[in-house]
NUMI-420340 format. One record per residue (C-alpha): residue number from 1; x, z, y. Coordinates in nm, 3 decimals, m for minus. Layout:
N
@i: NUM | c1: X | c3: Z | c2: Y
...
END
This chain:
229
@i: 1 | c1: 0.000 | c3: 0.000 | c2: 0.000
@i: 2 | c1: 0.166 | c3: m0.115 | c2: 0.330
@i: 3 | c1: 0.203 | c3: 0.198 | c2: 0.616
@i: 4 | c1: m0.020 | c3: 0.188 | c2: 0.902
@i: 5 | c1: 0.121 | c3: m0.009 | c2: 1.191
@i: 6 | c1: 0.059 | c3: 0.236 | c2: 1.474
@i: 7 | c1: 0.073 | c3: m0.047 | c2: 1.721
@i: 8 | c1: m0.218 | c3: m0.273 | c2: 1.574
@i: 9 | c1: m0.417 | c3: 0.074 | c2: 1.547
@i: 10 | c1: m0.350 | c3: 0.150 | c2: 1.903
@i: 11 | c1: m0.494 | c3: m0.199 | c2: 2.025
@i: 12 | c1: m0.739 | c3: m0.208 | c2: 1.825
@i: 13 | c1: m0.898 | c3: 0.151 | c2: 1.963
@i: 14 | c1: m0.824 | c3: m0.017 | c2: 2.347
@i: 15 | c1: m1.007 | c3: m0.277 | c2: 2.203
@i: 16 | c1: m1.338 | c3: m0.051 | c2: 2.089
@i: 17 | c1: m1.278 | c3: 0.159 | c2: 2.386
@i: 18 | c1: m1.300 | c3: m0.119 | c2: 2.683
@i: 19 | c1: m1.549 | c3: m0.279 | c2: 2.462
@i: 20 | c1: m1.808 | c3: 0.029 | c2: 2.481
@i: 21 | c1: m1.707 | c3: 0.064 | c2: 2.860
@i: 22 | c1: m1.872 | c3: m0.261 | c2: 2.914
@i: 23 | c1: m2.147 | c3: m0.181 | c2: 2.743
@i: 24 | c1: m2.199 | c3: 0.134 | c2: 2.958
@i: 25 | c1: m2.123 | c3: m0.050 | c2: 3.255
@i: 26 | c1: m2.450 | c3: m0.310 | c2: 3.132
@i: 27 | c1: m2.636 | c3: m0.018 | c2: 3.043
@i: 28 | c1: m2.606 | c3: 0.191 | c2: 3.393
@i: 29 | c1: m2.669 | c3: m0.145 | c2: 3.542
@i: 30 | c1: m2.989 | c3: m0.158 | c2: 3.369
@i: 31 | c1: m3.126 | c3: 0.141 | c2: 3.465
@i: 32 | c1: m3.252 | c3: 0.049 | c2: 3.759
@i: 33 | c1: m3.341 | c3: 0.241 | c2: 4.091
@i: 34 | c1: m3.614 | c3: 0.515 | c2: 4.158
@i: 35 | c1: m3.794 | c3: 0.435 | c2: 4.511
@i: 36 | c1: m3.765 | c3: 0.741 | c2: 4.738
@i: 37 | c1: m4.091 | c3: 0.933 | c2: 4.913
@i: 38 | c1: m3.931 | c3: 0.922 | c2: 5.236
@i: 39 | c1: m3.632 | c3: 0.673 | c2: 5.344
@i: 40 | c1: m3.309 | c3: 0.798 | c2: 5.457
@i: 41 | c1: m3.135 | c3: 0.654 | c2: 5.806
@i: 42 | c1: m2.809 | c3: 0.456 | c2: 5.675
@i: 43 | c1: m2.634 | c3: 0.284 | c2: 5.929
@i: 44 | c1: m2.749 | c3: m0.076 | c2: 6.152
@i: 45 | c1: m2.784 | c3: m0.366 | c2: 6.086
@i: 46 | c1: m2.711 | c3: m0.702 | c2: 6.297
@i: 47 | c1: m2.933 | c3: m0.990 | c2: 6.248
@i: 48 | c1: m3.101 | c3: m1.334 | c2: 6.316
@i: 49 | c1: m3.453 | c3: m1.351 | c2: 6.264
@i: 50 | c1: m3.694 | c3: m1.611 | c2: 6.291
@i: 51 | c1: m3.974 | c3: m1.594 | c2: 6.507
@i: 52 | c1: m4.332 | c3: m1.666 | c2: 6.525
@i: 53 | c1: m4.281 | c3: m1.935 | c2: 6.737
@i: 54 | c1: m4.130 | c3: m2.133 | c2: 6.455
@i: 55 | c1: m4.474 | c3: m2.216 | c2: 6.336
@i: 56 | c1: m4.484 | c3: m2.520 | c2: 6.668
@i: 57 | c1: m4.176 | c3: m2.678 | c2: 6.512
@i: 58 | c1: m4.269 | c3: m2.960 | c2: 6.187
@i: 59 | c1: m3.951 | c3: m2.880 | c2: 6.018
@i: 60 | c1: m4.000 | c3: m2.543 | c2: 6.009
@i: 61 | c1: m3.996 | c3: m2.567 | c2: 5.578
@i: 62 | c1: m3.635 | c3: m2.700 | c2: 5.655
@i: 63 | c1: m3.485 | c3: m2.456 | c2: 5.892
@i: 64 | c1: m3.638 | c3: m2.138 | c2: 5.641
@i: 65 | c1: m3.411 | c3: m2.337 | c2: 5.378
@i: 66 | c1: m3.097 | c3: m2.317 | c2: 5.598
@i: 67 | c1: m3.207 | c3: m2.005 | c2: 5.732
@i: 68 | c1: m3.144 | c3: m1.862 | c2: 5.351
@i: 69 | c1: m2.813 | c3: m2.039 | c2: 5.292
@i: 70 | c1: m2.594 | c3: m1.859 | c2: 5.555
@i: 71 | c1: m2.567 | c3: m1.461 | c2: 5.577
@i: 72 | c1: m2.809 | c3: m1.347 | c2: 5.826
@i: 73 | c1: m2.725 | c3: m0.975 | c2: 5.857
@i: 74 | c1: m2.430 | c3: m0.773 | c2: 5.873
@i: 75 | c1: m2.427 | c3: m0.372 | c2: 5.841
@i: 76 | c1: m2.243 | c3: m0.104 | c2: 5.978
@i: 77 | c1: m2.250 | c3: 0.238 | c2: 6.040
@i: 78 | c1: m2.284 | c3: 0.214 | c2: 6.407
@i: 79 | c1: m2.421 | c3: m0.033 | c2: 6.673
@i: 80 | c1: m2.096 | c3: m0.102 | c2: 6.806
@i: 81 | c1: m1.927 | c3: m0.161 | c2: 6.444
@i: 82 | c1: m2.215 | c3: m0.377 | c2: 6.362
@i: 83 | c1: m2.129 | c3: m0.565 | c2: 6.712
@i: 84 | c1: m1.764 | c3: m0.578 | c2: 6.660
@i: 85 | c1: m1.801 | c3: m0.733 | c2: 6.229
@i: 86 | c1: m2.067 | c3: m0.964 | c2: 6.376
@i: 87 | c1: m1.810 | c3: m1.114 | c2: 6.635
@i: 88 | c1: m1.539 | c3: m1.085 | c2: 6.389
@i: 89 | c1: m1.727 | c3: m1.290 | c2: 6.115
@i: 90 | c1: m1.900 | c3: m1.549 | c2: 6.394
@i: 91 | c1: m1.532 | c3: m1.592 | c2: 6.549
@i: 92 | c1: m1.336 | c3: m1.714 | c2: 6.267
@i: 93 | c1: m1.428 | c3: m2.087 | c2: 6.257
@i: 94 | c1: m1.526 | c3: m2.185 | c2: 6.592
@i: 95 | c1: m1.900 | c3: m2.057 | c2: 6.593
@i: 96 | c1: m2.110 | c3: m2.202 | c2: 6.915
@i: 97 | c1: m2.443 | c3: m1.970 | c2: 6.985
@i: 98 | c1: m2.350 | c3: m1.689 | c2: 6.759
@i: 99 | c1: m2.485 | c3: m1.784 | c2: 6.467
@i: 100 | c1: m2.245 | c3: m1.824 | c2: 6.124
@i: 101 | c1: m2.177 | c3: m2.154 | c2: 5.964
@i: 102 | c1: m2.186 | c3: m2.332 | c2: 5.634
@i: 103 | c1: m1.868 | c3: m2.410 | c2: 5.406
@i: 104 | c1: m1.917 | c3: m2.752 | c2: 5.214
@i: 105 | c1: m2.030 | c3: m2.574 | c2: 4.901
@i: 106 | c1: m2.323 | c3: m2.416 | c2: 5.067
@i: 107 | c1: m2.452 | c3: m2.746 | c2: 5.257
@i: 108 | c1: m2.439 | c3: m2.969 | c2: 4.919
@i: 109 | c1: m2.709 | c3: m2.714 | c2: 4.820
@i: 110 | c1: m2.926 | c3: m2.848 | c2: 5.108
@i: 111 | c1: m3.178 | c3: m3.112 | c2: 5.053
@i: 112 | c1: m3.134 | c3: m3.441 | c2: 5.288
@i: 113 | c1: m3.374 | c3: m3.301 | c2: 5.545
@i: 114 | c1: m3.210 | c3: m2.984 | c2: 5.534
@i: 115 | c1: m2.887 | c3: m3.148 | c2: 5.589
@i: 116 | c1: m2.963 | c3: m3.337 | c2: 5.927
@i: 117 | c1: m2.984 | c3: m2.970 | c2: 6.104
@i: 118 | c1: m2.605 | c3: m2.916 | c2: 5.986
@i: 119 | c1: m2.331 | c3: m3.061 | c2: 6.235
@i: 120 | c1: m1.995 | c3: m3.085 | c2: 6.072
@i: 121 | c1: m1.666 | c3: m2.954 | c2: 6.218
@i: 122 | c1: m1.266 | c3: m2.952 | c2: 6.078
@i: 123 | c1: m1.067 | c3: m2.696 | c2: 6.154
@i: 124 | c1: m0.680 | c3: m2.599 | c2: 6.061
@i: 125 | c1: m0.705 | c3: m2.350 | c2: 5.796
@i: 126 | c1: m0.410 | c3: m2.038 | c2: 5.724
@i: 127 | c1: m0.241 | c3: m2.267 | c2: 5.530
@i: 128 | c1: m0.257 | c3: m2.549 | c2: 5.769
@i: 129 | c1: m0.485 | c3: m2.739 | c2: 5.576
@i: 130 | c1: m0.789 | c3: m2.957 | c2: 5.696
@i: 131 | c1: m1.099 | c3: m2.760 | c2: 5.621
@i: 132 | c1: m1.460 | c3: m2.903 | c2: 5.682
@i: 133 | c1: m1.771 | c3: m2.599 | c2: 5.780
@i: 134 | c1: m2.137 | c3: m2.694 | c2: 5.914
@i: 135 | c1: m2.236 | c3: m2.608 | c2: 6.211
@i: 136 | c1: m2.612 | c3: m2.526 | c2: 6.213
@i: 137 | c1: m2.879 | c3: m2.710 | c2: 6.456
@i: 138 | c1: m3.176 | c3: m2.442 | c2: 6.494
@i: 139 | c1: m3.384 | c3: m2.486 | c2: 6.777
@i: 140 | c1: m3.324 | c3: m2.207 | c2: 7.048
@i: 141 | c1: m3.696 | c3: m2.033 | c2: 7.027
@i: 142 | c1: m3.689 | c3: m2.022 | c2: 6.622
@i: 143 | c1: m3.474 | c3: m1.731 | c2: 6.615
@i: 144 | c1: m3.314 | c3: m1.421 | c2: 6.773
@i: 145 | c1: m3.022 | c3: m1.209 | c2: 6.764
@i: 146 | c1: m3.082 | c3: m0.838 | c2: 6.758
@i: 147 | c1: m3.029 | c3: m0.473 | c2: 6.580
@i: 148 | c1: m3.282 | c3: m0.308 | c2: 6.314
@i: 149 | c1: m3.230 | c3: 0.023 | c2: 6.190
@i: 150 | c1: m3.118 | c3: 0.048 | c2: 5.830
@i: 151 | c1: m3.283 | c3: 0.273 | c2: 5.614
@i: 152 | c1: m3.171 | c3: 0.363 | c2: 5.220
@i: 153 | c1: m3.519 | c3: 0.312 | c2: 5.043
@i: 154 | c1: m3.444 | c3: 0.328 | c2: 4.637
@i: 155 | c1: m3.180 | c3: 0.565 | c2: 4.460
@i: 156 | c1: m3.013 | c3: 0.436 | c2: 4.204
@i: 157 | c1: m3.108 | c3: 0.612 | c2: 3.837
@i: 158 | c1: m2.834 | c3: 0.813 | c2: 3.681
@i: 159 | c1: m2.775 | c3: 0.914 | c2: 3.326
@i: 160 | c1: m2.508 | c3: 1.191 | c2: 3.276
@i: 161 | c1: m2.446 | c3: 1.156 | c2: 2.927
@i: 162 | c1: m2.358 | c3: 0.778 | c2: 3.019
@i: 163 | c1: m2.163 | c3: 0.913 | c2: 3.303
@i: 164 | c1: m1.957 | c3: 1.128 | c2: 3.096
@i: 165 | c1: m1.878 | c3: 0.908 | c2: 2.831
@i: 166 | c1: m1.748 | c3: 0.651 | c2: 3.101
@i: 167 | c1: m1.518 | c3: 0.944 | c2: 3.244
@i: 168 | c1: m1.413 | c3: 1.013 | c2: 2.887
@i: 169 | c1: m1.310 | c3: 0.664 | c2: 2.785
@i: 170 | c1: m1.155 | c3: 0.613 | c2: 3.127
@i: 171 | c1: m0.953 | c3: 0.922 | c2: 3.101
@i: 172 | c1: m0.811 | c3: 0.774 | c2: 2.759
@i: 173 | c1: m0.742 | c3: 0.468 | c2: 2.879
@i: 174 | c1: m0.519 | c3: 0.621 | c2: 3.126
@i: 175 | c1: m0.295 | c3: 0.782 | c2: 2.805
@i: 176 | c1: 0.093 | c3: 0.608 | c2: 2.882
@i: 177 | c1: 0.071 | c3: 0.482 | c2: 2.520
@i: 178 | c1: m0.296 | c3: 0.304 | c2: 2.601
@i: 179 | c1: m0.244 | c3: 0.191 | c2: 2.966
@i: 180 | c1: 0.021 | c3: m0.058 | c2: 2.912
@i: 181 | c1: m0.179 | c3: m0.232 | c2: 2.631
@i: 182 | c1: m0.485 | c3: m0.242 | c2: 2.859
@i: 183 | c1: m0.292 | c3: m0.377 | c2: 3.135
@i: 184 | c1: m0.213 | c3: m0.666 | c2: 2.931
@i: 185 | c1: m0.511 | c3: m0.743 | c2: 2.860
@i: 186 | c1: m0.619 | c3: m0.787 | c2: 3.248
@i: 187 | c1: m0.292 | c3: m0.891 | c2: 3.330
@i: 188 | c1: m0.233 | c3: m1.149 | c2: 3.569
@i: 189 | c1: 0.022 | c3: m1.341 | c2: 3.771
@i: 190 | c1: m0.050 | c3: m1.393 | c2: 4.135
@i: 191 | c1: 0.121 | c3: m1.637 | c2: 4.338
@i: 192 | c1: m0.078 | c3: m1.565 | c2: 4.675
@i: 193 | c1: 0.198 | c3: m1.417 | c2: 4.857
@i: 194 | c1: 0.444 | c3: m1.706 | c2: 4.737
@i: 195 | c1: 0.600 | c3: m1.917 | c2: 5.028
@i: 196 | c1: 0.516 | c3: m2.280 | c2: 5.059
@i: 197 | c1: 0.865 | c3: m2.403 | c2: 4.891
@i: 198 | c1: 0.758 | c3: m2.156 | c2: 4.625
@i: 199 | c1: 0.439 | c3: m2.298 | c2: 4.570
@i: 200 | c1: 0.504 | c3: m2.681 | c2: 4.606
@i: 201 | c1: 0.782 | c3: m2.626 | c2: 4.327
@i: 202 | c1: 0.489 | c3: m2.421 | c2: 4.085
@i: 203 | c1: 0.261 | c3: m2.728 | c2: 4.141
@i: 204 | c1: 0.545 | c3: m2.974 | c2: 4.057
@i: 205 | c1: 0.642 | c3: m2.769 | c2: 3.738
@i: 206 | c1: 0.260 | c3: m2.776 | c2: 3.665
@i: 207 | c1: 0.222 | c3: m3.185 | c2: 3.633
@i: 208 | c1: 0.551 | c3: m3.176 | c2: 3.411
@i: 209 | c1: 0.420 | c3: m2.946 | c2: 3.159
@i: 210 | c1: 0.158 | c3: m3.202 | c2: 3.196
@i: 211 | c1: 0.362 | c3: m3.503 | c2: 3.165
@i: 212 | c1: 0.542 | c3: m3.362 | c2: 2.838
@i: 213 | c1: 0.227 | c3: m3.360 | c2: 2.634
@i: 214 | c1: 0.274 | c3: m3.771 | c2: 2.683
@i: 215 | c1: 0.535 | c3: m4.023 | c2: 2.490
@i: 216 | c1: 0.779 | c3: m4.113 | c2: 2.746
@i: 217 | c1: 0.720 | c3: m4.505 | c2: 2.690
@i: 218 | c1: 0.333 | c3: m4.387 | c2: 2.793
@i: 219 | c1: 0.443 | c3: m4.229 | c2: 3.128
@i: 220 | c1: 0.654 | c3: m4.564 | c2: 3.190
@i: 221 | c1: 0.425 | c3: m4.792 | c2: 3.140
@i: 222 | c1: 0.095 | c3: m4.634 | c2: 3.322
@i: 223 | c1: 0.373 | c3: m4.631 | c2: 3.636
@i: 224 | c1: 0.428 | c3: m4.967 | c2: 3.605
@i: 225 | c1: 0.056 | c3: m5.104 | c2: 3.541
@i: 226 | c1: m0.009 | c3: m4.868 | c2: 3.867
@i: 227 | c1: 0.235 | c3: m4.996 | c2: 4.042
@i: 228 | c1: 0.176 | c3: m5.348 | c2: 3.992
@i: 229 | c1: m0.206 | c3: m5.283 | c2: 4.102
END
């Protein structure tokens, strides 16, 4: 009978622990919220709204849809917080009338009617790359800008025997001889904070791992069919 590898029994209980700490996670998650009897006062929030005098305009179907696309509210503890992430987040690609715009992901979700409300804009990104938002066209007397009072309305349900197990297995997973085979399991490499040179020479190493999968007469002769095209 072969001895127990103590290694392969190790990963395999990180395995059965993080395993059962997503199924607590799903299970806490499920539990849902209990509404409270009387609302608690939790901060502002900044917002557009749309008025009632939207109901004169005949595309009012399309400005609810764009209305929906782009975040409308921003909260914060205090008026001027709310004031100060609301010009922060309006400021960062150009915004005209204080109201956010669309990246290109959000106004391919638009339907062609939709889409004529939506001017677009380029801009010179971080990285110094060409980047495309949306500006969008409301009319002036569809919406408004102001503050609402934030109020905490639901609780969220909590079960303390699923609260302790989730310490318990957490606490393991912390053990020295535990962590470091977790941590290979979410490890990952980031190259975020890599300079350009850096970067260009990661892409470049990228498309030659590609290239080796290939016959080198393959390579040589797509380059010279594309070249001769």
């Amino acid at each position: 009978m072969k001895p127990v590898n103590i290694k392969e029994q190790r990963k395999k209980e990180v395995r059965r622990l993080l395993k059962r700490q997503r199924e607590i996670w799903k299970l806490q998650r499920d539990l849902g919220f209990i509404k409270l009897e009387k609302p608690i006062r939790h901060g502002w929030f900044k917002e557009i709204v749309i008025t009632h005098r939207i109901e004169i305009f005949k595309n009012k179907d399309l400005i609810f849809e764009v209305y929906n696309k782009f975040e409308n509210a921003i909260w914060a503890r205090t008026k001027e917080k709310a004031a100060y992430k609301w010009q922060h987040q309006t400021s960062q690609h150009l915004i005209y009338k204080d109201i956010p715009t669309l990246s290109k992901k959000q106004y391919n979700k638009l339907s062609e009617g939709a889409k004529r409300l939506c001017i677009p804009f380029q801009f010179y990104s971080e990285k110094h790359k060409i980047r495309t938002r949306f500006y969008i066209n409301i009319p002036k007397g569809a919406y408004k800008i102001k503050f609402t009072r934030a109020y905490i309305t639901h609780r969220k349900r909590i079960d303390p025997l699923l609260e302790s197990e989730s310490d318990l297995i957490a606490q393991q997973l912390e053990k020295p001889q535990y962590y470091e085979i977790e941590k290979s399991y979410y490890s990952y490499k980031d190259n975020w904070g890599l300079t350009i040179g850096k970067q260009e020479k990661l892409k470049i190493k990228r498309h030659l791992k590609e290239l080796k999968k290939h016959a080198l007469e393959d390579i040589v002769n797509d380059t010279i069919s594309w070249e001769r095209n």
